[in-house]
N, C-alpha and C positions, 0 to 999 in steps of 0.2 A: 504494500500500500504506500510504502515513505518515496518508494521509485517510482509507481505509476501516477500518484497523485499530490506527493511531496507531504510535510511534515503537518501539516495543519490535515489531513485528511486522518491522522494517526487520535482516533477519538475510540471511547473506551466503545458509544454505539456502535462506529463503524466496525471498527476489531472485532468485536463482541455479533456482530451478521455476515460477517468472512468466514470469521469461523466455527460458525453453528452454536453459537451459545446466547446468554443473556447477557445484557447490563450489568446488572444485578450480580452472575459470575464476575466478570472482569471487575468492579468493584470492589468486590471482595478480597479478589484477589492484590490487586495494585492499590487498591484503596481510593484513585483517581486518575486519570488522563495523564496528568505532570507525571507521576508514577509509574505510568504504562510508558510514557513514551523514555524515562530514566533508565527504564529497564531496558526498554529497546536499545539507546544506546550504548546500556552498559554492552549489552551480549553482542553487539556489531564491533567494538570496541575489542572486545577480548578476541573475538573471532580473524578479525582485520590485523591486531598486531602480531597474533601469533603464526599469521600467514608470511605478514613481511620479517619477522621474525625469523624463519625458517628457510626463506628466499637470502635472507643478509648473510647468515651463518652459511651456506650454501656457496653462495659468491667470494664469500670471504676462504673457503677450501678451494675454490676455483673451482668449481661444480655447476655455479650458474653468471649468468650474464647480471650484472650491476642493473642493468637497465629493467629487471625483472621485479626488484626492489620499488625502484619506479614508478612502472607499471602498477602494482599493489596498490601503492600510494595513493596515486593518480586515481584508478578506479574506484579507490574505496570513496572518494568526494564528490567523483561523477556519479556514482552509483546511488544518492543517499545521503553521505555522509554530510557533505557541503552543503543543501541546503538544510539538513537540521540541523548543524552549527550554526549557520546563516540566521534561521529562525529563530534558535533558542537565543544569539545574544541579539535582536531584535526585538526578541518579546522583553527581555529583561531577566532569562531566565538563568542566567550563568549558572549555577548548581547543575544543572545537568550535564553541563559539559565535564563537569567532576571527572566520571569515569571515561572520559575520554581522554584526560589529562593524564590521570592516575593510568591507566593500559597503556600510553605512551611513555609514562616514565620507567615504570616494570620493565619494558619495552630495550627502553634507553639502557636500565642498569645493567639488564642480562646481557647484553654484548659489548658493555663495557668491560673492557680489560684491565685496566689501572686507570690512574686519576688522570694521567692525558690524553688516552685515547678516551676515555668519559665526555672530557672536556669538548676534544671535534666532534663527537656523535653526540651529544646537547646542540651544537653549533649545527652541524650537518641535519639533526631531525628537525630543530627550528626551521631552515631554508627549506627542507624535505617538502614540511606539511604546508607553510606559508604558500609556496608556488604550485601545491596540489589545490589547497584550497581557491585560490586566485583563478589558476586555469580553472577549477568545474564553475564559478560563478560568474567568469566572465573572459577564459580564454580563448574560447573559439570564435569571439568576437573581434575581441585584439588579435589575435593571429591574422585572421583577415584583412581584418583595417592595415595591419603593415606589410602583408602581403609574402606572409610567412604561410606554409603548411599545418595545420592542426595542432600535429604533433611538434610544435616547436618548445614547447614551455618542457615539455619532456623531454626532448632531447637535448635542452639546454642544464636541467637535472642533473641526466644523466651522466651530462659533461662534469658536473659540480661534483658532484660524488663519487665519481672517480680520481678525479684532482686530489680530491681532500684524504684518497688514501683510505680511511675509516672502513670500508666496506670491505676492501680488499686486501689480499695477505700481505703481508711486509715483504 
């Protein structure tokens, strides 16, 4: 429903006639909408970093392409993600983006190595997410307007994260 119809569609009625139940269930359970939709996050969040996760650790044996990383990234903001971040700090809702925060730091520590390779993969996931987020709300615009390929803000990424080493073995 957050893909076909974006975040404001994410209601406990709507959820609650997708998928065969009551209001009244989904209340109970979330207790309300802010809570349905927290939870949603939370599980997109856990599911997304542990993807790119496994892609970085993977890259980083030379087992996969940098640019796979990327791609995760990218997709999890086009897919979803982007505009319910978009939403929630519009509405005013910052707490929800908590577990988003929180699955990207977990995220961060686990492939931290020591305190300096920490330090570029803070730096590297800051630019990571910023330019995922940017291209899904408004890249394939700007790419246009300058007369760039789609896929520019990606493979401009991709360039970054390879520069910076982080991903990749010593």
């Amino acid at each position: 429903m957050l893909v076909e119809a974006g975040p404001q569609a994410v209601t406990l009625k709507a959820v609650a006639a997708r998928i065969g139940r009551t209001h009244a269930n989904l209340l109970h359970h979330f207790g309300s909408a802010a809570d349905l939709q927290k939870a949603l996050i939370t599980h997109l969040a856990d599911t997304i970093t542990e993807e790119i996760g496994a892609a970085a650790k993977r890259a980083r044996l030379g087992d996969a392409d940098p640019r796979e990383v990327v791609d995760l990234t990218f997709d999890a903001f086009v897919n979803g993600a982007g505009a319910m971040a978009a939403w929630m700090i519009l509405s005013g809702n910052h707490d929800a983006l908590d577990p988003v925060l929180s699955a990207i730091h977990r995220l961060v520590d686990d492939l931290a190595e020591d305190a300096e390779t920490g330090k570029h993969i803070h730096e590297d996931t800051l630019q990571l997410v910023l330019m995922a987020m940017g291209d899904a709300l408004l890249g394939g615009a700007m790419a246009k307007g300058l007369g760039l390929p789609p896929e520019a803000a990606r493979t401009i990424a991709t360039r970054a994260l390879m520069a910076s080493r982080t991903i990749l073995p010593a």
